[in-house]
C-alpha positions as CSV (number, residue, x, y, z in Angstrom):
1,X,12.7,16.1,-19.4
2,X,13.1,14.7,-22.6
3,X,15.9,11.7,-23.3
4,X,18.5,12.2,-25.9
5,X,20.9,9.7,-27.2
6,X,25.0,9.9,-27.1
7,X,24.2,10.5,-31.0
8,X,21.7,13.1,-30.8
9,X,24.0,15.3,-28.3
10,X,27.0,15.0,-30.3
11,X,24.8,16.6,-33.1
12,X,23.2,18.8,-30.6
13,X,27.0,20.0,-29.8
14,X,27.5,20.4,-33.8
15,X,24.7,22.6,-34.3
16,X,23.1,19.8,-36.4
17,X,20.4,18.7,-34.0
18,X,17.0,16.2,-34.4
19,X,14.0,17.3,-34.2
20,X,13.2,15.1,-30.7
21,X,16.8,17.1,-29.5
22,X,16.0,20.3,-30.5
23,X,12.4,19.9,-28.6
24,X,14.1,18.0,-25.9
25,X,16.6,21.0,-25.8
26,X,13.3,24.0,-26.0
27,X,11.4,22.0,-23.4
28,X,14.7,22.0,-21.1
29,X,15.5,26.0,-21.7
30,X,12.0,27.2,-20.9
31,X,11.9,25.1,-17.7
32,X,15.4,27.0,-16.6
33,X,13.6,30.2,-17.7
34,X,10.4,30.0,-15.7
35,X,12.7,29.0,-12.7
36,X,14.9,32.2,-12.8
37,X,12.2,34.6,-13.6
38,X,10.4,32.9,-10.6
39,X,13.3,33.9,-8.7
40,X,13.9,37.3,-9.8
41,X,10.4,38.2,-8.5
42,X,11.2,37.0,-4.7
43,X,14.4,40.0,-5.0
44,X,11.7,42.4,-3.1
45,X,10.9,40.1,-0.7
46,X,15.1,39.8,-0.1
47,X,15.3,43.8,0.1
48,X,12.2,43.5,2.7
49,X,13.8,40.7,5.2
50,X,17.5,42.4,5.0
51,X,15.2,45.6,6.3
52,X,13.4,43.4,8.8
53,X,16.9,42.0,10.3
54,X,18.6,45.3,10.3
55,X,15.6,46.8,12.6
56,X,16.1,43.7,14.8
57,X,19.4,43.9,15.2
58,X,19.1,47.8,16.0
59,X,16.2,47.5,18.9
60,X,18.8,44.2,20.2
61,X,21.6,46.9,20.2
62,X,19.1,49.4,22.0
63,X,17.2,47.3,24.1
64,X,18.3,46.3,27.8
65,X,18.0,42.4,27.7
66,X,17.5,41.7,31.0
67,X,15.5,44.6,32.2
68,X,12.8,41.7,30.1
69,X,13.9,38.2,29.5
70,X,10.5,37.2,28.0
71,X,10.8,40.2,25.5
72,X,14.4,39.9,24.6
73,X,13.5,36.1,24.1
74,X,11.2,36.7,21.3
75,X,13.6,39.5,19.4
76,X,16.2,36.8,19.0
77,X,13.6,34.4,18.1
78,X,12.4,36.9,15.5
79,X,16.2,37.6,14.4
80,X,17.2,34.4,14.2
81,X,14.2,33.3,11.6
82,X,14.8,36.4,9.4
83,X,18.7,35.5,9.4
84,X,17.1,32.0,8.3
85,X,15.0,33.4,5.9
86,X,17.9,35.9,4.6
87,X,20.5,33.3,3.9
88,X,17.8,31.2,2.3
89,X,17.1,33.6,-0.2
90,X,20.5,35.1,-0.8
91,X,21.4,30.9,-1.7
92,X,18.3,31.3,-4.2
93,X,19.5,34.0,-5.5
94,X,22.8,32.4,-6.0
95,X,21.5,28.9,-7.3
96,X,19.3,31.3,-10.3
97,X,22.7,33.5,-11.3
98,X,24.3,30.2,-11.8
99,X,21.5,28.2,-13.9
100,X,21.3,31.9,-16.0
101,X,25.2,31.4,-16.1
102,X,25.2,28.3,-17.0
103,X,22.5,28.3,-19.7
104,X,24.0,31.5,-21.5
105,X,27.2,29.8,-21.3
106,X,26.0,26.5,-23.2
107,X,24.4,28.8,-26.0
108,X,27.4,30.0,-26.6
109,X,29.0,26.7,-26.9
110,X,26.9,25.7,-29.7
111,X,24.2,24.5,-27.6
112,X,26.2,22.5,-25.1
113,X,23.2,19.6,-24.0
114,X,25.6,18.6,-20.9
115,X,25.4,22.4,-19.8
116,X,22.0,22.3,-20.3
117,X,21.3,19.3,-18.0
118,X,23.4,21.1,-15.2
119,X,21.7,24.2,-15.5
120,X,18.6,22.5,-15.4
121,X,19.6,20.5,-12.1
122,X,20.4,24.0,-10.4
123,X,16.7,25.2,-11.8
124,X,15.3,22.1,-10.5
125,X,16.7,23.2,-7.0
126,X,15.6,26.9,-7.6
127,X,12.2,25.5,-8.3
128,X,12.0,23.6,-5.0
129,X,12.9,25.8,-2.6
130,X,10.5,28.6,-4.5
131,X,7.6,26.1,-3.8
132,X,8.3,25.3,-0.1
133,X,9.4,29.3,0.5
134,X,5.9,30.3,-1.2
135,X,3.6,27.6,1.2
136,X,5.5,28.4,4.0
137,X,4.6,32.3,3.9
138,X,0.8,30.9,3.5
139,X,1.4,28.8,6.9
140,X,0.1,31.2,9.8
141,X,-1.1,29.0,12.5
142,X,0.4,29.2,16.0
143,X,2.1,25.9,15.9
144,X,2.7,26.1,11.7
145,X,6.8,26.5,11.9
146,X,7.0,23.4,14.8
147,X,7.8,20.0,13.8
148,X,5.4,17.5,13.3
149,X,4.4,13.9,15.3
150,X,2.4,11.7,12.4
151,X,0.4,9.0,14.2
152,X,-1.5,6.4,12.6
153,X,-3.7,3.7,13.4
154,X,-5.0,0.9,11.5
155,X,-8.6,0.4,11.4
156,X,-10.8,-2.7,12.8
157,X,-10.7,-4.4,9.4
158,X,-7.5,-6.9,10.3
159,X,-4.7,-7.1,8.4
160,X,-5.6,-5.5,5.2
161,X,-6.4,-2.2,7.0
162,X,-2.7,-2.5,9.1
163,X,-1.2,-3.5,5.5
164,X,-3.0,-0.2,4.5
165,X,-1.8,2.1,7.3
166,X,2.5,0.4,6.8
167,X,1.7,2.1,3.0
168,X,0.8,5.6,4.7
169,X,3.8,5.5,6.4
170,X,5.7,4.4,3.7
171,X,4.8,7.6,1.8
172,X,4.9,9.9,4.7
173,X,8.6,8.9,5.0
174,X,9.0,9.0,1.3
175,X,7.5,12.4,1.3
176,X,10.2,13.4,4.2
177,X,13.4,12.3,2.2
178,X,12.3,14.6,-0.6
179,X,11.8,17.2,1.6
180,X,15.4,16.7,3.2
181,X,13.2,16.1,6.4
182,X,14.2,13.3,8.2
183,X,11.4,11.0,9.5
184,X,12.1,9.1,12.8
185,X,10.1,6.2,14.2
186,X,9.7,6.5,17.5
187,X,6.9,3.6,18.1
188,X,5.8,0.9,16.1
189,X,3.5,-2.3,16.8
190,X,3.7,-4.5,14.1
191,X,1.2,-6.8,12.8
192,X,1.6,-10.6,13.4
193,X,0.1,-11.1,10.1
194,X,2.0,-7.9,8.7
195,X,1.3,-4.6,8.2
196,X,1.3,-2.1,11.3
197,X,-1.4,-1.6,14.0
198,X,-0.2,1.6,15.5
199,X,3.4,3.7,14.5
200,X,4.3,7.5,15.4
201,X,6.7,9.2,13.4
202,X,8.5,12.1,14.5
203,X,9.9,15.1,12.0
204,X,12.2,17.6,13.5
205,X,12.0,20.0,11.2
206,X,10.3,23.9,10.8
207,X,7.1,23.6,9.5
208,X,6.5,19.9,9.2
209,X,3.6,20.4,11.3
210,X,2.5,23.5,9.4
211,X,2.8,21.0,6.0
212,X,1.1,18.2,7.4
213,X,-1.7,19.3,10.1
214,X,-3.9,19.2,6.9
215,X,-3.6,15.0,6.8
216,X,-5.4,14.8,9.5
217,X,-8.3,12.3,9.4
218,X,-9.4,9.1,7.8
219,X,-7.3,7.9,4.9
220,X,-9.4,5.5,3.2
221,X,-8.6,3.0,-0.1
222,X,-11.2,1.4,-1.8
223,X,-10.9,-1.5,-4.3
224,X,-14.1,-2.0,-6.2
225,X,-15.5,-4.3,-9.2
226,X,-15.9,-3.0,-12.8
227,X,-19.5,-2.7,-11.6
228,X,-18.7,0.1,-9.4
229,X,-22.1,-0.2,-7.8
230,X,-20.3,-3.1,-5.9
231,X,-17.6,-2.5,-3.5
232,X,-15.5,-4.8,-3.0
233,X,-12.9,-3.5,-0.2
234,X,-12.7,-0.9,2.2
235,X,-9.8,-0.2,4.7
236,X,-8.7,2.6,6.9
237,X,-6.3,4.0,8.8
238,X,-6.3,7.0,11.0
239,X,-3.5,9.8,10.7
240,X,-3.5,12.3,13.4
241,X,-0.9,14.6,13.4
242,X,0.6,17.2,16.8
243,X,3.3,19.8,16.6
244,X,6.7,18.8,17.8
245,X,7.7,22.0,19.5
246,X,11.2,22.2,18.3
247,X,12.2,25.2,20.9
248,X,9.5,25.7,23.1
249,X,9.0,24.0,26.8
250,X,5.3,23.4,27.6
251,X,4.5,25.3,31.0
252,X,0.6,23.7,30.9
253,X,-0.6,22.2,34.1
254,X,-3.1,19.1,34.1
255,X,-4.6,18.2,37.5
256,X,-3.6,14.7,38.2
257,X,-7.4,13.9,38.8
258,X,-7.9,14.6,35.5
259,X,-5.8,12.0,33.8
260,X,-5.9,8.1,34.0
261,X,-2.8,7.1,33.3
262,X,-2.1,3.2,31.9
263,X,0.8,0.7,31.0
264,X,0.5,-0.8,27.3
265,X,2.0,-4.1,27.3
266,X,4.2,-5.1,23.6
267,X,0.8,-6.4,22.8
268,X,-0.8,-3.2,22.9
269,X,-3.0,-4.1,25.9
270,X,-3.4,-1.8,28.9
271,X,-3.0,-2.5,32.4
272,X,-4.0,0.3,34.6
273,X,-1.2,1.5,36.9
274,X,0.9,-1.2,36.5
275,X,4.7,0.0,36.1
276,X,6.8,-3.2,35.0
277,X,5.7,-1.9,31.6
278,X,7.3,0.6,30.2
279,X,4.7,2.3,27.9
280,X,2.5,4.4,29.4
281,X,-0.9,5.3,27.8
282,X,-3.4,8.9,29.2
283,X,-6.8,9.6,29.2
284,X,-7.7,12.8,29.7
285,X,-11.4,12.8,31.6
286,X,-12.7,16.1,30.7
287,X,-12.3,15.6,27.0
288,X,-11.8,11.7,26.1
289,X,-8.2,12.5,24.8
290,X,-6.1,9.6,25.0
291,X,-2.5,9.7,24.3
292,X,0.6,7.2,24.9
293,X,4.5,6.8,24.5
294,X,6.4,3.5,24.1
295,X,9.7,4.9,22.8
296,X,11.6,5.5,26.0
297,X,13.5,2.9,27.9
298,X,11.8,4.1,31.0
299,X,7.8,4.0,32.6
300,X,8.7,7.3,33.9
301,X,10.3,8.7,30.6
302,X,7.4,7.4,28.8
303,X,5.1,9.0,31.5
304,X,6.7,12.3,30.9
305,X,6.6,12.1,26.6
306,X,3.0,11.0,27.1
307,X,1.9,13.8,29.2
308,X,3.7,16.7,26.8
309,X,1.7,14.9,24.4
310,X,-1.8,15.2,25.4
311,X,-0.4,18.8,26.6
312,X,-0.1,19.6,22.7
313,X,-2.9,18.0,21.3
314,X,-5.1,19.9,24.3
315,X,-3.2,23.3,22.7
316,X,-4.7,22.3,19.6
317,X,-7.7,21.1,20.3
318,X,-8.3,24.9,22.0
319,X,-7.0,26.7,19.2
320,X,-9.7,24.4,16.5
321,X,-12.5,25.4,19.3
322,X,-11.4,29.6,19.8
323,X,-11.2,28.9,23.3
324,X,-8.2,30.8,25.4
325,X,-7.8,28.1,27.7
326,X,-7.7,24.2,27.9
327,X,-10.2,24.5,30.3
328,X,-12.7,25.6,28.6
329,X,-12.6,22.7,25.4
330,X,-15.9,21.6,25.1
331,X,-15.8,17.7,24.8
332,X,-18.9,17.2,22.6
333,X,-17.3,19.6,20.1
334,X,-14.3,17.9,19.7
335,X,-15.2,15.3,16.5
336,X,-15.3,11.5,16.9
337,X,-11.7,11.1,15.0
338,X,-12.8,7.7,12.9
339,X,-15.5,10.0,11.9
340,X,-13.9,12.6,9.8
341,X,-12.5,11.0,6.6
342,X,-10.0,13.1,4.6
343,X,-9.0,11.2,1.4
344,X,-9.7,8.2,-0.5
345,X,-7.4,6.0,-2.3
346,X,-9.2,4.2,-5.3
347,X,-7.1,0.9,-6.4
348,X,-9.3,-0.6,-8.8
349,X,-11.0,-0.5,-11.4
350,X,-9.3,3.1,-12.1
351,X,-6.5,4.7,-10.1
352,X,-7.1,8.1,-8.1
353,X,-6.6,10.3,-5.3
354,X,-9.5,12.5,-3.9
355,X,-8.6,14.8,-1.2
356,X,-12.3,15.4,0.4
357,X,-11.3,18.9,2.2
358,X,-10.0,20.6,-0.8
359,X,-12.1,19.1,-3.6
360,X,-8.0,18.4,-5.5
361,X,-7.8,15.2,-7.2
362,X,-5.1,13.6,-8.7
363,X,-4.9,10.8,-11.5
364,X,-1.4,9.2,-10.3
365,X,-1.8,7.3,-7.3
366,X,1.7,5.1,-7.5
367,X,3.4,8.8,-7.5
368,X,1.3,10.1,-4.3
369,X,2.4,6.7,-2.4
370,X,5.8,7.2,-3.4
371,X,5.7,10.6,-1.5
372,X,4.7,12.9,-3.8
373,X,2.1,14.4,-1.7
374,X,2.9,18.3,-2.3
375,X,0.0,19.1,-4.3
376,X,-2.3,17.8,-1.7
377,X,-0.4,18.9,1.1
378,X,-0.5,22.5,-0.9
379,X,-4.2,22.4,-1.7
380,X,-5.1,21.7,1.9
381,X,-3.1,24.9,2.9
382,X,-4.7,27.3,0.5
383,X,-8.1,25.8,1.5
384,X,-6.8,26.4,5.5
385,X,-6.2,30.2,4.3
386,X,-9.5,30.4,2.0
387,X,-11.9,29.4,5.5
C-alpha cells in the first residue's frame, strides 16, 4: 500500500491530489475491488450450505436419535460444520457490503484517503478469510479439519542445527498468530549451547493439520561461498507433524507386547521402565515408530499422551500406505524420516526458499521465517490434490 503524507491527503480530500496520491489512491481502490468481487462469487456457495443445513436440520427433525447413536452422532457433526461454515460466509458477506460501503461513501466525499484506508482494512480481512475458506475446500484428507501436533528435531550437527530448528519454530508460531491459531508448547529441551534439540507444538484449531501435514520432512538451510561449488554449511532439523483430534476419542488397541515403553530423563536420555521420570518415550516393534510425552506432571499422564500419539501417527501411517488396518503397515514401506528432505533454506550468497515437493520457490526468505508460509503451505496442498 502506498504511503501518503498529512499533505498529500489534505490535497487528496480537496480534489487536488499528487500524482504518488492519486496512484497510491488507484492502487488502494483496485485492491478493495478485487476483494468484493472475490466475494460476490462465493454468494452460490452461501445459497448451497443454507440448502445443505436446512436438509440437516430436516432429517434431525425426522430422524429418531437414539434408535442410532453413531448415526445421529455424525448428523450433528455434519450440522454443526455447515452452521460453521454458514455464519462464516454470512460475516464475509457482511465485511464486503461494508468495504463497498465504505469505498462509495469516500468517493463521494471527495475522495476521503481515511475512508479509503478503512475500507481497505475490511478488504484486507475479506481477502484472508477468502484464502483460507478456498484451501480449506481443497483439504479432503481424513484427518484435514483436526488440529495439528508440529514436532521437530534438530539434527546431529550441534548447535547450529538446534539454533536452526528454534528458527522453525519461531516461524511456525509466527505463522499461527497470523492465522489467529494459537500455538502451545507443550515440550521443549533446550540446548545448553542454545537453540532447541527437541520441541512439540500443539495447535487446537480446524484444519491446522490439514494446513501443515505438507511440512513434513527435512527442513534444511544451507550457507555457501560465492563459489557456490563450495558449501560451506549444512544444518537440519526434522518437522513431523500428527493430527490433534479436536473431538474424536481414539478406540485403537495396541498389544502391550508390541510397545517398549521408556522414561526420558530432562537430559533427553532414556531409561527403560524406570518411573521416577516423568516422560515417557514408545517404540512400537512392528513398525520402528517411536513416540514420547514430557508435558504432563505425571509418568502415567505422560504414558497415556504418548500412547494416543503413536495411536495417530499409526492412523496415518495406514492411510499413506492404503492399508484398512494398523496391522497391516508394512515397516519397510514406511520412509527413513531423516531421509525425505522437503525444503531448503539458502542464507548466503543469495536468499531463497525451494519447496522440493511442489517445485514453488520464493525469493523472500526473512518474510517466510517471519511466518509467512501460506504460499508454500498452499502449493503443497494443490500438489496433495494434483497426485
Amino acid at each position: 500500500m502506498a504511503k501518503v503524507t498529512t499533505e498529500s491527503s489534505v490535497l487528496i480530500g480537496r480534489g487536488c491530489s499528487s500524482s504518488s496520491g492519486s496512484s497510491g489512491l488507484f492502487s488502494l481502490k483496485k485492491k478493495i475491488d478485487d476483494a468484493v468481487i472475490r466475494a460476490e462469487m462465493l454468494a452460490p456457495a452461501l445459497e448451497m450450505e443454507e440448502a445443505r443445513q436446512i436438509k440437516q436440520e430436516e432429517m434431525l427433525r425426522e430422524y429418531n436419535l437414539w434408535d442410532d447413536v453413531a448415526k445421529s452422532n455424525e448428523i450433528l457433526i455434519e450440522l454443526a460444520d455447515t452452521t460453521r461454515a454458514v455464519d462464516a460466509l454470512k460475516d464475509l458477506r457482511y465485511k464486503a457490503e461494508e468495504a463497498k460501503l465504505i469505498t462509495q461513501l469516500a468517493e463521494m466525499d471527495a475522495i476521503n484517503y481515511r475512508l479509503f484506508k478503512q475500507a481497505y482494512s475490511a478488504s484486507v480481512d475479506v481477502s484472508k478469510f477468502l484464502d483460507r475458506y478456498e484451501m480449506s475446500k481443497l483439504l479432503s484428507g481424513p484427518y484435514d479439519m483436526e488440529g495439528a501436533c508440529v514436532i521437530i528435531r534438530a539434527g546431529s550437527k550441534g548447535v547450529n542445527s538446534e539454533v536452526w530448528a528454534e528458527q522453525l519454530l519461531s516461524m511456525y508460531l509466527k505463522w499461527g498468530a497470523k492465522q489467529g491459531y494459537k500455538g502451545r508448547i507443550v515440550e521443549k529441551y533446550p540446548s545448553k549451547d542454545g537453540g532447541i534439540k527437541l520441541v512439540t507444538l500443539e495447535f487446537e484449531s480446524e484444519y491446522a493439520y490439514g494446513y501443515l501435514s505438507g511440512e513434513r520432512g527435512v527442513h534444511c538451510m544451507i550457507r555457501s561461498s560465492h563459489n557456490e561449488s563450495i558449501l560451506r554449511e549444512t544444518n537440519l532439523a526434522n518437522v513431523d507433524v500428527i493430527p490433534l483430534f479436536l473431538e474424536t476419542t481414539l478406540e485403537q488397541d495396541i498389544d502391550d507386547n508390541d510397545m517398549v515403553i521408556s522414561s526420558i530423563s530432562p537430559h533427553g536420555e532414556e531409561q527403560l521402565l524406570c518411573r521416577t521420570e516423568p516422560a515417557v518415550s514408545i517404540l512400537h516393534i512392528p513398525t520402528g515408530i517411536r513416540v514420547q510425552s514430557s508435558d504432563e506432571r505425571t509418568h502415567f499422564a505422560n504414558k497415556i499422551k504418548a500412547l494416543n500419539r503413536l495411536k495417530t501417527k499409526l492412523l496415518v501411517v495406514a492411510a499413506e500406505q492404503g492399508v484398512s488396518s494398523v496391522k497391516n503397515i508394512k515397516k519397510e514401506a514406511i520412509a527413513d524420516m531423516w531421509s525425505q528432505e522437503t525444503r531448503r533454506y539458502f542464507f548466503h550468497p543469495y536468499k531463497l526458499v525451494q519447496d522440493l515437493r511442489s517445485g514453488i520457490q520464493l525469493p523472500d526468505l526473512n518474510s517466510v521465517l517471519d511466518g509467512n508460509i501460506e504460499p508454500l503451505i498452499g502449493a503443497n496442498i494443490s500438489f496433495r490434490q494434483d497426485k
